[in-house]
C-alpha positions as CSV (number, residue, x, y, z in Angstrom):
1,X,0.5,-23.2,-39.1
2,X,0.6,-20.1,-36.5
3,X,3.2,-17.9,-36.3
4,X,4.9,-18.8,-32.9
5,X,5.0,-16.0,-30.4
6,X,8.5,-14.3,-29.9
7,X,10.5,-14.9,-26.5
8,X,10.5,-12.2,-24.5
9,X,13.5,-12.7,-24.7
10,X,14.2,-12.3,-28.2
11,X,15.2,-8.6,-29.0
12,X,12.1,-7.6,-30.7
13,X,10.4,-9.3,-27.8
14,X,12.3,-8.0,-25.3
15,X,12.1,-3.6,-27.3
16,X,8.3,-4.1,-27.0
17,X,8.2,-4.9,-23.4
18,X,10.4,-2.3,-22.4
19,X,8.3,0.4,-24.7
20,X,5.5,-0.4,-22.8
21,X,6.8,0.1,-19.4
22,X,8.0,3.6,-20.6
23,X,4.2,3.8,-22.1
24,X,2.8,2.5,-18.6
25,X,5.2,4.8,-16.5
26,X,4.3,7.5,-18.3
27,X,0.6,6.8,-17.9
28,X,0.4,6.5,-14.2
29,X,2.8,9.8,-13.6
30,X,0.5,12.0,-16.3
31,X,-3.0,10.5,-15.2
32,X,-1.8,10.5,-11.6
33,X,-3.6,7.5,-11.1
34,X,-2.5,4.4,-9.2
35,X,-0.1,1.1,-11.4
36,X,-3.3,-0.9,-10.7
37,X,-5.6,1.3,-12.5
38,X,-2.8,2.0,-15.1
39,X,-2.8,-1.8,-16.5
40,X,-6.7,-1.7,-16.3
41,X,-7.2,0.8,-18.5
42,X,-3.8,0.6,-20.6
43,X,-5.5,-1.1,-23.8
44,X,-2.4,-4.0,-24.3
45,X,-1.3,-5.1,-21.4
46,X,-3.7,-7.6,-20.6
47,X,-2.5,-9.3,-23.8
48,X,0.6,-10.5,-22.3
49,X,0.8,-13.5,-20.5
50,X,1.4,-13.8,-16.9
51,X,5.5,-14.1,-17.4
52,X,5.6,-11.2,-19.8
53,X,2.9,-8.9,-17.3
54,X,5.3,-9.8,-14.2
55,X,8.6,-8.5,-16.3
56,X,6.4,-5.9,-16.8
57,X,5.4,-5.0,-13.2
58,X,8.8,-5.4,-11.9
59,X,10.2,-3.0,-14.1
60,X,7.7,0.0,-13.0
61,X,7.9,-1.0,-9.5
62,X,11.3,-0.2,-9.6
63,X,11.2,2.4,-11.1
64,X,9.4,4.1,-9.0
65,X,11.3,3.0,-5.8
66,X,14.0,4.7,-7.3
67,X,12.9,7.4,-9.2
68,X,14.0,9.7,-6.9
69,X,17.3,8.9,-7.0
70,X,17.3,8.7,-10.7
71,X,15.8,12.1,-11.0
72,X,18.7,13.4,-8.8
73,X,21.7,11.5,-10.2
74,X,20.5,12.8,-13.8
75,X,20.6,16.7,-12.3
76,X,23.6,16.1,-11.1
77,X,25.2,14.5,-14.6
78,X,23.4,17.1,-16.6
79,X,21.9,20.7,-16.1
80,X,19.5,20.4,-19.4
81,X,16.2,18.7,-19.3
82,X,15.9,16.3,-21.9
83,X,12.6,14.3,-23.3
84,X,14.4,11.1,-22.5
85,X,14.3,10.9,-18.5
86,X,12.0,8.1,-19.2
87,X,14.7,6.2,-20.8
88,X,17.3,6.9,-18.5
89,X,15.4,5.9,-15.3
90,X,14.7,2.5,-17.0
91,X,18.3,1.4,-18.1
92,X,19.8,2.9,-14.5
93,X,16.9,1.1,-12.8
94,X,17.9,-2.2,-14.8
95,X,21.4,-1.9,-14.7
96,X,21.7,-0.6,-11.3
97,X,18.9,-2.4,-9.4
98,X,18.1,-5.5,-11.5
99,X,21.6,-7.0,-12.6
100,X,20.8,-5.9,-16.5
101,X,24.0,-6.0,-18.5
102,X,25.2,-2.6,-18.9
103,X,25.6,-3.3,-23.2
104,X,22.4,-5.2,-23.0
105,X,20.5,-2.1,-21.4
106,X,22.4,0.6,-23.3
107,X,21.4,-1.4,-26.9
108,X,17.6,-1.3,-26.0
109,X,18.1,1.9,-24.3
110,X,19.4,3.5,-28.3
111,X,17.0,1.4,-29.9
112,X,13.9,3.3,-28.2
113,X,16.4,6.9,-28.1
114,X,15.7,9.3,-30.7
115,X,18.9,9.5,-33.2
116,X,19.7,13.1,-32.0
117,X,20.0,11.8,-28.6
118,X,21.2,8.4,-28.7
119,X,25.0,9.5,-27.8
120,X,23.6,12.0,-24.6
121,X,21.8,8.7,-23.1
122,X,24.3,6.4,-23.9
123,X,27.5,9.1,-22.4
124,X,25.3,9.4,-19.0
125,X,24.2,5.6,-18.6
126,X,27.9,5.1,-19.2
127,X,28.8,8.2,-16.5
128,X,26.3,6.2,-13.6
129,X,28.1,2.7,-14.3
130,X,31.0,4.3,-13.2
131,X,30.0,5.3,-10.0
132,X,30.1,1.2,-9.1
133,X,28.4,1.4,-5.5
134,X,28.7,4.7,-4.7
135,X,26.0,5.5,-6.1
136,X,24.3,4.0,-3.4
137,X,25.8,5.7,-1.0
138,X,25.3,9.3,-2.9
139,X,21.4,8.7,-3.8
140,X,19.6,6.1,-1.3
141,X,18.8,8.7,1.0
142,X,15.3,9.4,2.4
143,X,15.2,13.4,1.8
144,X,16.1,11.9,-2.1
145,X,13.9,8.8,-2.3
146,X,10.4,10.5,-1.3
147,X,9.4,13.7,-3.0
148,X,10.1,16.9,-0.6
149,X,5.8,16.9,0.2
150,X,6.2,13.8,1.8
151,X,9.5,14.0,2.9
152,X,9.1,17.5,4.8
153,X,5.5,16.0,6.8
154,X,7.5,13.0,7.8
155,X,10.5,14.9,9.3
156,X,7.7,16.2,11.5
157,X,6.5,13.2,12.9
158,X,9.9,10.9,12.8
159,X,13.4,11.0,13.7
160,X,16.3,10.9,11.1
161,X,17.3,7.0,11.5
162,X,13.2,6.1,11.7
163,X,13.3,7.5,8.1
164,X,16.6,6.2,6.8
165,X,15.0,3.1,8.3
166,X,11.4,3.3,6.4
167,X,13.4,4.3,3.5
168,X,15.7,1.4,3.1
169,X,12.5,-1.3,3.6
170,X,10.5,0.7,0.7
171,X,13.1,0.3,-1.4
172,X,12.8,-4.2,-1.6
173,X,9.7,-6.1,-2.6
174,X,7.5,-6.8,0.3
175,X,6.3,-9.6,1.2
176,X,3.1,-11.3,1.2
177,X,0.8,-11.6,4.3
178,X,-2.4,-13.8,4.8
179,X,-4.9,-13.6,7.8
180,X,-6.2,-16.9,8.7
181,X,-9.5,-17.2,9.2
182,X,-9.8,-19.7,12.0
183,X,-7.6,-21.6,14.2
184,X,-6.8,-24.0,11.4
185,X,-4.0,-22.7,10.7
186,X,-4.1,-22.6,6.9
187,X,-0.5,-21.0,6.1
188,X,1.8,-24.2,5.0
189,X,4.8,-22.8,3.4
190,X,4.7,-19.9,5.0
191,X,5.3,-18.8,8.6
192,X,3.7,-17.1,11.5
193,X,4.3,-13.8,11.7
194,X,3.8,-11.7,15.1
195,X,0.9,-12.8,16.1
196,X,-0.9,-16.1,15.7
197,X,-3.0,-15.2,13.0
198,X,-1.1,-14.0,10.4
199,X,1.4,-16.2,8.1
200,X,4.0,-14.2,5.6
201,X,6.0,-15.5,2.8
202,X,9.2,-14.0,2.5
203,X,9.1,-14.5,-1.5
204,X,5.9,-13.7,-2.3
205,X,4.0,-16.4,-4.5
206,X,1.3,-16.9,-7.1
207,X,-1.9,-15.9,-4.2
208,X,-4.2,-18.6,-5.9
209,X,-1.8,-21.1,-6.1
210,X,-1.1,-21.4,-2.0
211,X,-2.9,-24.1,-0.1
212,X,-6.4,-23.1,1.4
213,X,-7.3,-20.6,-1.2
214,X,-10.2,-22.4,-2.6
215,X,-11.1,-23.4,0.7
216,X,-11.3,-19.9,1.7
217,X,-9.3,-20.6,4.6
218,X,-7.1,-17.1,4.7
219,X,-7.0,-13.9,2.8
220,X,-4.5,-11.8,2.1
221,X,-3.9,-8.8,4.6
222,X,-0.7,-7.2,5.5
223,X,-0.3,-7.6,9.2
224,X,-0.8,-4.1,10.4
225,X,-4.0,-4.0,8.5
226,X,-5.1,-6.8,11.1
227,X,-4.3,-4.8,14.2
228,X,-7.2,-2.1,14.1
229,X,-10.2,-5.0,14.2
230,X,-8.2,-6.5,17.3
231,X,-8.2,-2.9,18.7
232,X,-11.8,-3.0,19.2
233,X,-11.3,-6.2,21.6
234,X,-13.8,-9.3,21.8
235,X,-16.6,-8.7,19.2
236,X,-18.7,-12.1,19.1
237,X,-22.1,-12.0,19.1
238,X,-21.8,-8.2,18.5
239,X,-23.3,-6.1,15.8
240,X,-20.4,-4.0,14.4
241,X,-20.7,-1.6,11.1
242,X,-17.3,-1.7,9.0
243,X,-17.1,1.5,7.3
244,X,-15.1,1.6,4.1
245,X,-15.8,-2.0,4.1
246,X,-14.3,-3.1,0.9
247,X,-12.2,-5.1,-0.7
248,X,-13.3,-6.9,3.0
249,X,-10.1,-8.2,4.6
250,X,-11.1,-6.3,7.9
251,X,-14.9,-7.6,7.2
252,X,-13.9,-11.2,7.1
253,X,-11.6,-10.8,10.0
254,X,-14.6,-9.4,12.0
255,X,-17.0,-11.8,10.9
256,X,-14.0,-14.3,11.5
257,X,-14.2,-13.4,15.5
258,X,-17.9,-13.9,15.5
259,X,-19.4,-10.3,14.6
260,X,-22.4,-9.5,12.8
261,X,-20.8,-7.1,10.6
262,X,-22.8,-4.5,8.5
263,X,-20.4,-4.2,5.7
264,X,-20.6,-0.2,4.4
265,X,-19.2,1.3,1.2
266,X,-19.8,3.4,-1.6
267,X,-17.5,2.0,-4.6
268,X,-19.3,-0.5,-7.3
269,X,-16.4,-2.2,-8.1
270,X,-14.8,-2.8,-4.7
271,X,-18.3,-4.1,-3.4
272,X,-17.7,-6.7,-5.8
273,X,-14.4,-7.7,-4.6
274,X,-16.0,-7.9,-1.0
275,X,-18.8,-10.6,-2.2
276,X,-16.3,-12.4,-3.9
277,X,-13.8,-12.8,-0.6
278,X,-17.0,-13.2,1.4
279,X,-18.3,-15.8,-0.9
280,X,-14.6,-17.9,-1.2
281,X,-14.0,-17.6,2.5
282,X,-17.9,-18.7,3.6
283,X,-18.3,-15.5,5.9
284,X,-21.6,-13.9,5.9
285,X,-21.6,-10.0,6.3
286,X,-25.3,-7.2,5.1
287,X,-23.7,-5.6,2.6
288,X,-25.0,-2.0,1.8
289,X,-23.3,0.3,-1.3
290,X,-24.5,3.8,0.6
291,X,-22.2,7.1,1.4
292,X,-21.3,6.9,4.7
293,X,-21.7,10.4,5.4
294,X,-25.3,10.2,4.2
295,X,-26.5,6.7,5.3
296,X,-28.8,6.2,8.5
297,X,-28.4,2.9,10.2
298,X,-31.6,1.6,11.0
299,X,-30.4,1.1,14.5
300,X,-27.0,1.3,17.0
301,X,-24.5,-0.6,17.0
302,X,-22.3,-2.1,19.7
303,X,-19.1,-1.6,17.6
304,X,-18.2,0.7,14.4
305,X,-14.4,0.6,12.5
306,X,-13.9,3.2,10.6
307,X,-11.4,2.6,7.4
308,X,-11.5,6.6,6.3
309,X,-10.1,7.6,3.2
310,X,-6.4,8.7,3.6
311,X,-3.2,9.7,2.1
312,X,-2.0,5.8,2.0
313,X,1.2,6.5,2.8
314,X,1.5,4.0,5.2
315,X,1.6,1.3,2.1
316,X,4.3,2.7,0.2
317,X,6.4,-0.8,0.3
318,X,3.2,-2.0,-1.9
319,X,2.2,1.1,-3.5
320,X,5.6,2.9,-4.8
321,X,3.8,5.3,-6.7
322,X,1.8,6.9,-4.7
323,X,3.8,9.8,-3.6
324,X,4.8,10.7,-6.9
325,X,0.9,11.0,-8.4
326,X,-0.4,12.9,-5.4
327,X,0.9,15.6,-3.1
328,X,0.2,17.0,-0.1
329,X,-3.4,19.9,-1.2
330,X,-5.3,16.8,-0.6
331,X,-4.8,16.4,3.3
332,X,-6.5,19.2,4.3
333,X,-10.0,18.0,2.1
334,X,-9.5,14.7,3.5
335,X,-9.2,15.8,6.9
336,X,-12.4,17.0,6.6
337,X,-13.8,13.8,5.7
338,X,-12.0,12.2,8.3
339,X,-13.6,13.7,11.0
340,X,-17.2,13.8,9.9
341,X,-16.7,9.7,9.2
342,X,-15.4,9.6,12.8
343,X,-18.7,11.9,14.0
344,X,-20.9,9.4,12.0
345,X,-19.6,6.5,13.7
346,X,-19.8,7.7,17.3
347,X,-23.5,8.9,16.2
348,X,-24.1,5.0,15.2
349,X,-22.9,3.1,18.5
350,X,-24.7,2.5,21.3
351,X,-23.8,3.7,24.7
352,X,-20.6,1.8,25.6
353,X,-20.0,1.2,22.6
354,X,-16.2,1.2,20.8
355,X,-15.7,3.1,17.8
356,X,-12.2,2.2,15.9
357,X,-10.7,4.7,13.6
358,X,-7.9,3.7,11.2
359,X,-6.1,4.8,8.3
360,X,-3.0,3.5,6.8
361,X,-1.0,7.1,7.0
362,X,1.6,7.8,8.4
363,X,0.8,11.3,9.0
364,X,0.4,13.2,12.4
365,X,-2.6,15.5,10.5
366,X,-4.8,12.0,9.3
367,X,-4.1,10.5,12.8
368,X,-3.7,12.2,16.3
369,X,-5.0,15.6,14.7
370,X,-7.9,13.9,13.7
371,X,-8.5,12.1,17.3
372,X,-8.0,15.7,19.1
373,X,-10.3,17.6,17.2
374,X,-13.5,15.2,17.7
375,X,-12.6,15.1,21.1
376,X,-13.0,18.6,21.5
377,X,-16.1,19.1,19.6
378,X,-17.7,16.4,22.0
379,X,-18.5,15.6,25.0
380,X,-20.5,12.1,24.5
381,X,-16.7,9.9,24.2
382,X,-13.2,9.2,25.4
383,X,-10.2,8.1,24.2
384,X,-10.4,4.3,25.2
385,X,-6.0,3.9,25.0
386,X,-5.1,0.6,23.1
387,X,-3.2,-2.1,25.0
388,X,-1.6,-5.4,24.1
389,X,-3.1,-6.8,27.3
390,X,-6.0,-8.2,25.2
391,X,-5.4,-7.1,21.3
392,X,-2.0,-9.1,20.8
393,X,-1.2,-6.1,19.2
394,X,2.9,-5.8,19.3
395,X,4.8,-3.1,21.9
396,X,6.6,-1.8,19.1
397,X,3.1,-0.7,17.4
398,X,2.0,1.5,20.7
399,X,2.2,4.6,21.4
400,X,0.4,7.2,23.9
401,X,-2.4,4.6,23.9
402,X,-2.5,5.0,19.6
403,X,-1.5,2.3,17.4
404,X,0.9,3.1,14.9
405,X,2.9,1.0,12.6
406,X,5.3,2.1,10.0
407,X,7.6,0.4,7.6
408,X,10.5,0.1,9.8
409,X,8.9,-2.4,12.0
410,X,10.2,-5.3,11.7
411,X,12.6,-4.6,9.1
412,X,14.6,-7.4,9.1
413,X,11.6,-9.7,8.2
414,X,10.1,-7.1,5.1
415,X,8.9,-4.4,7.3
416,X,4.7,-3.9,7.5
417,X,2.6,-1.0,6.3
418,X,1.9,1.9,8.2
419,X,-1.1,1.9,10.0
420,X,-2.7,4.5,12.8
421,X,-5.3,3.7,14.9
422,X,-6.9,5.0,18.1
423,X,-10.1,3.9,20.1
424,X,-12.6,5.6,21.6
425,X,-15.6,4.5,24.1
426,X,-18.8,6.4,23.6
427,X,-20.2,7.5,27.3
428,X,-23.7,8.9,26.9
């Protein structure tokens, strides 16, 4: 007869799990490489079942929310590094943000400690409890919560409550968002969101287990990635080249509106992704793995989006460890591909054409300085200014005829990623 599997919560269980988070956190912050890639490559978490893998995920998620404030709470308790940070943030994010027991934390806490330091993590674990809510009040701040890179770019672009605001919303699970993909409107359990296309559920669920998945009537998309493809107004019968296609939520939404969408991209494994959503949902889309800063198009097109490659930090509710494995030396090589994807595209649409740029940043470098130096090198465009008159695009998403979201919006429902887009019409 087979040995039954331990509960996770059985203690031996319950040591194991948490080892591996500290394995995992460590993984992502040394390899600087995003969670998702982290529990691809890690070589046993795709062991545990789905219970055990979501106890998991919770944990580093957290973790990372906070680490900022953990990182600052422990200078504060104690001048001398020590090898255990790892530790620490774990049984503060636990005790502190996931209603842990403060003897059950500290026992697994000493269990994973080293002997010599078992007494240090236990006297500062003991030191936070203390604090009750204050804490809260000491360490939720913005200028703590982000590292000072992204902090110090955001305070040029936002005012102090915009950030306290953005802050406070990273800091909770998001929600989940689906794009419908017709007017059968595919989101029971869930509710309209904004705009008549997009559903969100507040809790977010199993995806695969919500009505209309196997019929391929919605995909997930959070519902500022669904303003830029309305940005670029009616599309049917069009052809329109997505660039930076994949994983193909903007794709099917284009094809979705009646587009013949050339679907552009360079990444293998995200092509992949795209068939499969194409291939669930029934859209239809020419597929093409090719640089976009290399490929020809065989001929113009009426319409071109442009997803560029961009600091992400628009998606930090989703993405929590993204500022801590990057920093800001890659803006400047990424503005660089920014623009020349934004040349390309205004060199593949026809004369009257609309060209769509869009990257989820929230950065003033990735998205107005990127508009204003192609419009000076050029004198074939214009800045076409976006509108709700015919997008449905929300007011609060407008400005000086950009679109720009940011996590804030719409707090009190779960907030929404950030997202920059601008338009331009292509005159000769």
């Amino acid at each position: 007869m087979p040995t039954p599997k331990p509960s996770r919560f059985s203690k031996d269980h319950s040591i194991a799990l948490r080892r591996l988070v500290l394995d995992m956190y460590s993984d992502t912050l040394t390899r600087k490489q995003m969670l998702e890639e982290t529990c691809t490559r890690h070589p046993t978490f795709a062991r545990y079942d789905s219970a055990d893998r979501g106890f998991v995920m919770l944990r580093l998620k957290t973790l990372f929310r906070y680490r900022g404030a953990f990182m600052a709470m422990l200078r504060d308790f104690s001048p001398k590094k020590t090898d255990h940070e790892a530790v620490l943030h774990l049984a503060l994010s636990e005790i502190l943000c996931l209603g842990t027991p403060v003897y059950a934390a500290a026992q697994w806490a000493k269990s994973v400690s080293k002997p010599y330091a078992q007494g240090y993590v236990h006297a500062l674990i003991q030191r936070a409890v203390r604090l009750g809510e204050e804490w809260r009040a000491l360490y939720l701040k913005p200028e703590i919560l982000m590292p000072p890179w992204l902090y110090q770019r955001l305070q040029q672009g936002y005012a102090p409550e915009d950030l306290n605001a953005m802050a406070e919303v990273c800091l909770a699970i998001p929600p989940l968002d689906i794009t419908l993909a017709g007017e059968d409107r595919a989101g029971q359990g869930g509710s309209p969101f904004l705009v008549p296309w997009s559903y969100r559920y507040p809790e977010p669920p199993a995806v695969t287990s919500l009505p209309g998945y196997d019929q391929g009537l919605w995909w997930v998309q959070d519902v500022a990635a669904s303003f830029p493809v309305m940005a670029l107004g009616d599309v049917r019968g069009k052809a329109v080249l997505d660039m930076g296609a994949a994983p193909g939520g903007k794709t099917m939404q284009l094809a979705s509106r009646g587009a013949h969408v050339t679907a552009l991209d360079y990444a293998p494994d995200r092509l992949k992704v795209l068939r499969e959503n194409l291939a669930r949902t029934g859209f239809t889309a020419d597929v093409i793995a090719a640089d976009a800063l290399t490929w020809s198009p065989p001929a113009l097109f009426d319409a071109v989006l442009v997803d560029a490659p961009c600091s992400a930090t628009g998606t930090l509710r989703r993405h929590p460890e993204l500022p801590w494995i990057r920093d800001d030396r890659q803006i400047g090589s990424l503005r660089v591909t920014q623009e020349a994807l934004l040349h390309r595209a205004l060199n593949a649409v026809k004369p009257e054409g609309r060209v769509v740029y869009a990257v989820c940043s929230l950065l003033k470098e990735e998205g107005p300085d990127v508009i204003q130096a192609v419009l000076a090198a050029r004198s074939d465009c214009l800045l076409q200014p976006i509108t709700n008159q015919y997008t449905m695009i929300p007011d609060f998403a407008l400005k000086d005829g950009y679109l720009q979201t940011n996590p804030s919006h719409a707090a009190e429902d779960g907030g929404m990623d950030g997202f920059f887009a601008a338009c331009f019409v292509k005159t000769s």
